[in-house]
N, C-alpha and C positions, 0 to 999 in steps of 0.2 A: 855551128861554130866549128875551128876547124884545129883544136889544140889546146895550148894552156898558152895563156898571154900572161906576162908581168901587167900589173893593174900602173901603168906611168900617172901620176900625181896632173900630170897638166890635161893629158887626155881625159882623166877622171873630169876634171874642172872645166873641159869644153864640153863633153857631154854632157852635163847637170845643166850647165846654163844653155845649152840645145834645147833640153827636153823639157826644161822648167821654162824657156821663152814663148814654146808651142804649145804649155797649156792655154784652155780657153781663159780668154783675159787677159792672155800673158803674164808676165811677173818674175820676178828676180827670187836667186835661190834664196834659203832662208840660212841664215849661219847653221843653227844646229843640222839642219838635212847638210850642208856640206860635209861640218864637223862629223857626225856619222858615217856619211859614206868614206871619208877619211879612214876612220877606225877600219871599216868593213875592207877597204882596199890593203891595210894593213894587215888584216887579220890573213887574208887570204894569200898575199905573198909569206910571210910569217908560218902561218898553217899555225897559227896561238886563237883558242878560244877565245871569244868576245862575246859579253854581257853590255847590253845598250836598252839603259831605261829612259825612252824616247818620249818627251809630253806628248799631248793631242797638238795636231798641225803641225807637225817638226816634218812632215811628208819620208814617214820610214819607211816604204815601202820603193819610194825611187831610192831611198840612200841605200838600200840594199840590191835590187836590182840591179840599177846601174853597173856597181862596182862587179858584181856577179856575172854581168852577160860581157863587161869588158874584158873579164879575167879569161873565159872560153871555157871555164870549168864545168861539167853537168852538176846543174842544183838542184838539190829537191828541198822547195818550201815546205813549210808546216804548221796549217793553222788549224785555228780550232772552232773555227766559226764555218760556216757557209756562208755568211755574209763577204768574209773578207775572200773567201776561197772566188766568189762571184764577184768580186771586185776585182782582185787580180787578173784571173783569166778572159774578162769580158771589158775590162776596162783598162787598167794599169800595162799588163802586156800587150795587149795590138796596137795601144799609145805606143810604146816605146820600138814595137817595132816599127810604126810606120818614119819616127822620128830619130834613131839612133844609127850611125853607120856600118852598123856591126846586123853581119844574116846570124837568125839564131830561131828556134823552132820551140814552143813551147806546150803545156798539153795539161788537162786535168783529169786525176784517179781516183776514184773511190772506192771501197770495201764493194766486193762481190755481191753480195745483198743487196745495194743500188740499185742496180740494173734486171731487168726483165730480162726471165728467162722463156727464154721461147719454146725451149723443151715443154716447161709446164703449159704455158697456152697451149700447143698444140695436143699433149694431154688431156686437155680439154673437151677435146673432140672425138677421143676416145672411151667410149663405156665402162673400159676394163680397167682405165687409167685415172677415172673419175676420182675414184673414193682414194686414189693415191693424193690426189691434188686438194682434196680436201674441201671444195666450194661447188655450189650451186653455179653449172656455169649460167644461168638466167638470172644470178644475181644482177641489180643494176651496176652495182660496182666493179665485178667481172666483167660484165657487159663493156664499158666502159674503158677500161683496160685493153681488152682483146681489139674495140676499134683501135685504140692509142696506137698500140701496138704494131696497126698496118700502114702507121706513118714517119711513127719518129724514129729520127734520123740513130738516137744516142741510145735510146731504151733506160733513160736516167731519168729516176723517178722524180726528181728536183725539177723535171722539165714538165709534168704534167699539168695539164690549167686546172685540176682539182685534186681534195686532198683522198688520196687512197685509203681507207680505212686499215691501220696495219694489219689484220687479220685476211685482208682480202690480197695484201702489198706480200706476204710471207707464202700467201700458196702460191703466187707466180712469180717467187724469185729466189734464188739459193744464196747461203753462203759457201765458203770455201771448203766447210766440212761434206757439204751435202752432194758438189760437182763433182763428176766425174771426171771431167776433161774435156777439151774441146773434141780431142783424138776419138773418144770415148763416146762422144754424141752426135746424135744426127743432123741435130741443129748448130755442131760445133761451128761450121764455117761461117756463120751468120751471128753468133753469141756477141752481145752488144758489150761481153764484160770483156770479153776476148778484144775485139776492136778495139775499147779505150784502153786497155795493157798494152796493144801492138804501139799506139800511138804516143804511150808514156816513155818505153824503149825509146822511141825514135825523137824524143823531146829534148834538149840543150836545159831548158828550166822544166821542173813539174811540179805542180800544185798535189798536195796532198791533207788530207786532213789529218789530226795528232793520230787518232784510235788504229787507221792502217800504217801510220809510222810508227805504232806501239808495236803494231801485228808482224810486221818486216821486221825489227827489233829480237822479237821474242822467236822469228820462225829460224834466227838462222841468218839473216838477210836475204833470203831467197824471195820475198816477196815483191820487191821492187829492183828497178834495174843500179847497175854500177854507181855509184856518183861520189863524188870529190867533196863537195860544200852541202851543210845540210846548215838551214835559216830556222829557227824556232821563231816562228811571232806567237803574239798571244804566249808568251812563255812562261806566263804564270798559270795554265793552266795544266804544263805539262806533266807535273806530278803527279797529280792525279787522274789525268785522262794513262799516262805510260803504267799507273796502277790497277789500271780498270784491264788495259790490254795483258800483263805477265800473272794477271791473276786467271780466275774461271768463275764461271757458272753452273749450277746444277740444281735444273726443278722438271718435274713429272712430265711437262711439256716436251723433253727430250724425249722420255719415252715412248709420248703419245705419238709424237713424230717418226719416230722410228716404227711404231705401228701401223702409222699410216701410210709409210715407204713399206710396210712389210706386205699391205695388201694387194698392191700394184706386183708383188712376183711371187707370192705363197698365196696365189687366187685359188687352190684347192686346198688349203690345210688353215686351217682358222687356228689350230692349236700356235705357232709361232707368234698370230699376233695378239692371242688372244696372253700369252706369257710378257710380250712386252708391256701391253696394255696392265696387267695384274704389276709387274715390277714400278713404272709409274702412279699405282695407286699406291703401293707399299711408303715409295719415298714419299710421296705426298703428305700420309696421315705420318711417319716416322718426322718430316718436318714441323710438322706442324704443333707436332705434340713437346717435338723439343724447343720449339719455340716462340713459343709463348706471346709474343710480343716481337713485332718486328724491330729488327736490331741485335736479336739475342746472340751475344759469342758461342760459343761450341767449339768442343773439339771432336773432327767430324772422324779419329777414329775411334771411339768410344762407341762401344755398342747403344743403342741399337743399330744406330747408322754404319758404325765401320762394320758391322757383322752383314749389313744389307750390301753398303760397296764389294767384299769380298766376293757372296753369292750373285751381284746381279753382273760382276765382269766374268764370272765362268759363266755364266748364261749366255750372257753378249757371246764371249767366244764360241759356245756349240752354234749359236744362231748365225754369224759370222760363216764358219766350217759349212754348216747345212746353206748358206748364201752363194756361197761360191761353185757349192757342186753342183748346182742349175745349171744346165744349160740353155741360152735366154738368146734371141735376136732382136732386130730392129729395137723400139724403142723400149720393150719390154729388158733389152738388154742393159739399154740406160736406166732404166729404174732398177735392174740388178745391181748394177755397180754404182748406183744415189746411195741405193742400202748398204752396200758396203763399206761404204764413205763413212756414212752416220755411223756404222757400227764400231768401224776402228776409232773416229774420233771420240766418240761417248767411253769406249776401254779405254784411251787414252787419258780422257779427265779421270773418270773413275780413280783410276792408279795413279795420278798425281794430287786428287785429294786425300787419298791411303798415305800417301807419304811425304805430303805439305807440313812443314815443323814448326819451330818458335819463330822463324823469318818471316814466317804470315800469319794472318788471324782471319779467322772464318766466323761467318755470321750467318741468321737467318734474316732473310727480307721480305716482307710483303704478307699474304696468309689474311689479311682482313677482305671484308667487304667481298666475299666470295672469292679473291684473289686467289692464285697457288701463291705459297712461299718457295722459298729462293735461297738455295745457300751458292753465297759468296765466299770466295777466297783470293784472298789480294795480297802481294807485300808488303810488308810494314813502314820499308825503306827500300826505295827503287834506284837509291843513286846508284850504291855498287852495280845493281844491273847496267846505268845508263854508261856507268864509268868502262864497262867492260866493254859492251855492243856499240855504243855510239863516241863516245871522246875518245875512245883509244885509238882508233884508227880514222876518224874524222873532223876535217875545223867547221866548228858550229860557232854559227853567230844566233846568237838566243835573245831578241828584246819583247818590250811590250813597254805598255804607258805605267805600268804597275810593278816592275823588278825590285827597285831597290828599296829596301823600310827602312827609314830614315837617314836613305844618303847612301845608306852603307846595302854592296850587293850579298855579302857572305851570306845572309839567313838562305835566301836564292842560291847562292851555289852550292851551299851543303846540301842541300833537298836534291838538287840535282846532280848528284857526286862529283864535285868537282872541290878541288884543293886550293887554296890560297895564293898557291903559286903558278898555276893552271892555266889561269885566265888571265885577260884585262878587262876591268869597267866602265864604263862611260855613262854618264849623266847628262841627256840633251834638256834642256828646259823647253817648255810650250811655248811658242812665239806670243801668244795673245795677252793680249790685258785683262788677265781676271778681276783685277782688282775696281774695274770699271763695269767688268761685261758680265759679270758675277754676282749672286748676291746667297751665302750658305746660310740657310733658317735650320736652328733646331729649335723648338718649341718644348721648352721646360716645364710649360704648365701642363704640360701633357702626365698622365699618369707612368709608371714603369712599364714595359711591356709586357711585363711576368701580371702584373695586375691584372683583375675580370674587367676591372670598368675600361682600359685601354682601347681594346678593339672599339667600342661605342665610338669615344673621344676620337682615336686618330681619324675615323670615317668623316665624322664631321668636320675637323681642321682641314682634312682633302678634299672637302666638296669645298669650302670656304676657298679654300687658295684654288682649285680648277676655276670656279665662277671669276676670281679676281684675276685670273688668267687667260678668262673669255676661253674656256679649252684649254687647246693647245700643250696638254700635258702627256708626261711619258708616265705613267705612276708602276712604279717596280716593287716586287712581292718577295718575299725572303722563304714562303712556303706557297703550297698552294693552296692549302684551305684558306690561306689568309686572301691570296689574289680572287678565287673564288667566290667566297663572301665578299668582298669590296665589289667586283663585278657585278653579282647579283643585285645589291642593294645602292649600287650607286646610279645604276645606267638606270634604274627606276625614278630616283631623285635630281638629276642634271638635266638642262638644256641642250647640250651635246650628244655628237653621235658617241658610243665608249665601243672600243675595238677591243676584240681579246686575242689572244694567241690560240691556237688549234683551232680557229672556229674557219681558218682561211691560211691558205701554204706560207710562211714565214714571208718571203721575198713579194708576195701579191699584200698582205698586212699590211706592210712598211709603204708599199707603195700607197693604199690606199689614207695610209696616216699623214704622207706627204700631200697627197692630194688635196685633202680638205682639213684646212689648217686650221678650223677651231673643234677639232675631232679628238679623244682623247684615247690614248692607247695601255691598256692595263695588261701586264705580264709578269714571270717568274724568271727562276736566275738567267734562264739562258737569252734573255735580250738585257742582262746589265753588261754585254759587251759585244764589240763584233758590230752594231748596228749604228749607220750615217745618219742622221736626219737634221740638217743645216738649216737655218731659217728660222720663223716664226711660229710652224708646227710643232718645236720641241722648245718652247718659254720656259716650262716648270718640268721637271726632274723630282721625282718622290718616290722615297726609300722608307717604308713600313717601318725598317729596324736594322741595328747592327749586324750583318752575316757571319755573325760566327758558327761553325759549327756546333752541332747538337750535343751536349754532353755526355751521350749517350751512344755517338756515331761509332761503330764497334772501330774503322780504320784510327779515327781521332783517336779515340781511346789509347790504340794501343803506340799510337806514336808520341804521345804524353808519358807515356810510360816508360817508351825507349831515352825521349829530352828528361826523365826526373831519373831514371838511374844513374846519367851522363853530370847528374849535377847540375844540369838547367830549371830555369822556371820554367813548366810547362809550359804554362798558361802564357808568358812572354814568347817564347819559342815556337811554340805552335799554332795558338790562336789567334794570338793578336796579327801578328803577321798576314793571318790567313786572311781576317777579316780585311784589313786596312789595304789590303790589295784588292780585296771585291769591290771595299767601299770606293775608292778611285774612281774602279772600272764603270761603275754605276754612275757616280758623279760624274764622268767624261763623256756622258751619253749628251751634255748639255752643250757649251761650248762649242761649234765644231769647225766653226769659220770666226774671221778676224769680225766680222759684222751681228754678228751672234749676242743675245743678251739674255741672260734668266733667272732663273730659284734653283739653286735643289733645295728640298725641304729636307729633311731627317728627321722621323719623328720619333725618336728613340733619346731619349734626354742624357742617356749616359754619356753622348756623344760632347755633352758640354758639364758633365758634373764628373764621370766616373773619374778614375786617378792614374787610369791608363788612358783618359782621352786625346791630349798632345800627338801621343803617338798615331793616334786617328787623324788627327786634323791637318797633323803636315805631312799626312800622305796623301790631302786633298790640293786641288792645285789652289793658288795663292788667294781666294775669294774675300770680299770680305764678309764679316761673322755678325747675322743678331740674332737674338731671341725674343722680335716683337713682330707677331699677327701684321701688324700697319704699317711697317717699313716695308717688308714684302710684298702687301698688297701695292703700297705706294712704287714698289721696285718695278713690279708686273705692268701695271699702266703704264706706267713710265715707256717701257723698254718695248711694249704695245705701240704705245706714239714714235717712239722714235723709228721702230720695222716697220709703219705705213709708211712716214714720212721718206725715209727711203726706198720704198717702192714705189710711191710717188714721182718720187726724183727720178728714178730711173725708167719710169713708161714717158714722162716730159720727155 
């Protein structure tokens, strides 16, 4: 692209109908995709924030596009899926280049960690460099990799045709703390992370996911290149994914790592690593004792812990000081200055959980079932950060199928610092006929979820409604012990094949659940969004329970706290909101063409008794509502005969 263009109203409206006549099938734009890309053309002449809560099929991804590649401005997208990320980049963009009269270049980024580092393969092949890398290179999974590795083009791990075991994924690839620099390495001119940065620079649009637009955010903006328009999709995730990136992490792991980077350049002095390796044990058992139970608050300067951060950052620094006075070549010299990396970054958390205040709240995580635990520190309220680094010098257009809670954007823009007067909102409705292609069961005879007898009962409603749905179902998990047991005990009781998630790379899953369409696909939060499956493979939709956050969840907690000193109801303020935007997300997975017909089930009875339920249900698209076993089942045949009868019609 070759500038800033005015987005003109008419050019806007010949392109749409271009690109919308050359999809397959052809077809005519849909009002709300016009009506949005309207906004979106406005926003960006304007440079005024926009909020756009788009139904499923409003097609928001050309209504944003479009107006974005007309305009000439560099964008950088922001999802939170990998689904949509590979949907854009491999689909939505080389459509619209091939179709649009406008040249423009576009490019996808991910976090440094992605990408294969070829430093460490080739470490591999070193003796001295072994124990730095941490693996067996005769593992099969090593094994496996290092071939990968002598072909692919990206070195993105999303591209491999199996799934990495993370522990094998983590010794052959760095994050940003742990590189040295391309300058710095031997392997720099060929670094796969380096390649897809040069090619982000040089992109007009770039695809990014939330967590490295958190990480850009928090660095400074040094992490990605210049740009004009930043797109939130999926922008109901963004609070908390932008809380996860201005916060930290801190467990023994770090240290261990730092020990094992310290073996690859103090190969004669065992004392340095033998100090790191001791300082990771310390926080381990000091975690663990303070926290009792995952979830635990803390305040991490309270001895014993802040007494440990204070002695293990003058540690770090003598081991630092004794780093640098090596003198180190070839690649020995790259793992001098890996260690270096690790060492300044780990001083660097250290002292900013020394001196994290009332603005955050820290917890311990994990620590069971051999685990290490994990303390977390996160913001409590991320607007002011987003208000400062992001809206203030940039127009963001922020939608999803999930924004608004009942109509109304505010509960959304306060989460995301944004003021009243800030922005504009826009409401697209979903083109389809719920009311026909729909059908929302909650079953009240069901027990409460808090009840023992629950788990029994809901198992058995899900086989009942899978069998009456010949397959064909999505069934979603609100934790994982629950998807886990239902997997275990169901794929033993069904006639179907049952798919689970991690057992196969996300994007081959889905494929394989399209494939054979009386196959049934059981998974946890992160397929209740982000994921297409159009057709007769996705009939029934099932949701175990309400997603509210846990009562217990140390972030919830403390932003309950912030909404009841403010004088809000909590519990309106913060949870309900939360949930009734997952529950959407969840129930959208149904629907996803005009030809489409199904169930979602919900087996959580509050959804039609509690006194907050309204607010749940018309954040669901318009379906219609029972609570009887035999209407559903009757829904399911039904809408079975009528998706052969037109595939019928259309092999005739």
């Amino acid at each position: 692209m070759d500038g800033e263009r005015n987005v003109d109203e008419a050019a806007l409206h010949a392109a749409l109908d271009r690109v919308v006549a050359a999809l397959p099938g052809g077809g005519e734009v849909r009002p709300g995709q016009r009506t949005m890309a309207e906004a979106v053309a406005g926003a960006i002449v304007s440079g005024r924030h926009l909020l756009v809560e788009a139904g499923t099929g409003t097609g928001k991804s050309l209504a944003y596009l479009v107006p974005a590649i007309l305009s000439g401005q560099r964008t950088i997208v922001v999802t939170a899926t990998l689904a949509l990320q590979e949907q854009l980049v491999h689909k939505d963009l080389p459509f619209l280049k091939r179709h649009l009269d406008v040249e423009f270049s576009y490019a996808l980024l991910k976090g440094r960690s992605n990408y294969l580092c070829l430093a460490k393969v080739a470490a591999l092949d070193d003796p001295a460099q072994q124990q730095f890398v941490g693996v067996d290179p005769d593992n099969q999974g090593v094994r496996d990799i290092r071939a990968w590795a002598q072909t692919t083009p990206t070195g993105d791990r999303a591209d491999m045709s199996t799934v990495a075991p993370g522990w094998v994924w983590q010794a052959v690839s760095v994050d940003a703390r742990e590189c040295p620099g391309a300058a710095k390495c031997a392997q720099g001119p060929r670094c796969f992370a380096e390649m897809a940065r040069d090619r982000a620079h040089a992109a007009d649009i770039l695809v990014v996911n939330t967590h490295l637009y958190g990480v850009h955010l928090a660095s400074g903006g040094f992490v990605l290149p210049e740009h004009d328009l930043v797109v939130l999709d999926e922008a109901h995730t963004v609070e908390d994914a932008i809380a996860a990136t201005f916060g930290l992490e801190l467990a023994a792991t770090r240290f261990e790592n730092l020990a094992r980077a310290a073996r690859g350049v103090f190969t004669r002095d065992s004392q340095v690593v033998d100090a790191l390796s001791r300082l990771g044990y310390h926080l381990e058992r000091i975690l663990g004792d303070a926290g009792g139970s995952s979830g635990q608050r803390i305040d991490p300067a309270a001895d014993p812990l802040g007494s440990f951060l204070v002695q293990a950052n003058e540690a770090l620094a003598e081991i630092g000081a004794m780093t640098r006075r090596i003198s180190a070549q070839g690649e020995t010299e790259a793992s001098r200055l890996r260690l270096a990396s690790l060492l300044d970054a780990l001083r660097s958390d250290l002292q900013e959980v020394l001196e994290s205040g009332p603005a955050s709240v820290a917890w311990i995580e994990g620590g069971g079932r051999g685990g290490s635990p994990t303390l977390r520190i996160a913001p409590v309220d991320v607007g002011p950060r987003l208000a400062a680094t992001l809206f203030a010098d940039k127009t963001v257009i922020a939608t999803s199928a999930t924004l608004a809670v009942g109509g109304e954007f505010d509960v959304a823009a306060r989460r995301l610092g944004l003021g009243a007067d800030e922005y504009d909102g826009l409401a697209v409705p979903s083109p389809f006929d719920y009311a026909n292609q729909a059908l929302l069961y909650c079953p009240v005879h069901l027990p409460d979820p808090r009840d023992p007898q629950y788990s029994q009962q809901m198992l058995d409603e899900l086989e009942a409604l899978i069998l009456a749905a010949g397959g064909r179902t999505l069934a979603l998990f609100t934790s994982r012990r629950a998807f886990e047991e239902a997997s275990e005990r169901l794929a033993k009781r069904l006639p179907f094949k049952v798919l689970v998630q991690d057992a196969m790379p996300r994007p081959k899953l889905v494929e394989e659940f399209m494939a054979d369409e009386q196959s049934c696909l059981f998974a946890t939060m992160g397929f209740w969004q982000g994921i297409d499956v159009p057709g007769r493979t996705c009939s029934l939709v099932t949701i175990d329970r309400l997603p509210f956050p846990r009562p217990d969840e140390p972030l919830y907690v403390a932003r309950r706290a912030v909404a009841a000193a403010a004088g809000l109801d909590s519990f309106r303020a913060i949870d309900l909101p939360r949930a009734a935007m997952l529950l959407a997300q969840g129930a959208g997975r149904l629907v996803r063409t005009r030809d489409d017909r199904g169930v979602v089930a919900v087996f959580d009875r509050r959804l039609a008794k509690a006194r907050y339920n309204w607010t749940l249900v018309r954040s669901l698209p318009p379906m219609r509502r029972t609570r009887h076993r035999h209407e559903v089942e009757a829904f399911l045949r039904a809408a079975g005969t009528v998706a052969a009868a037109t595939v019928d019609e259309v092999s005739a």
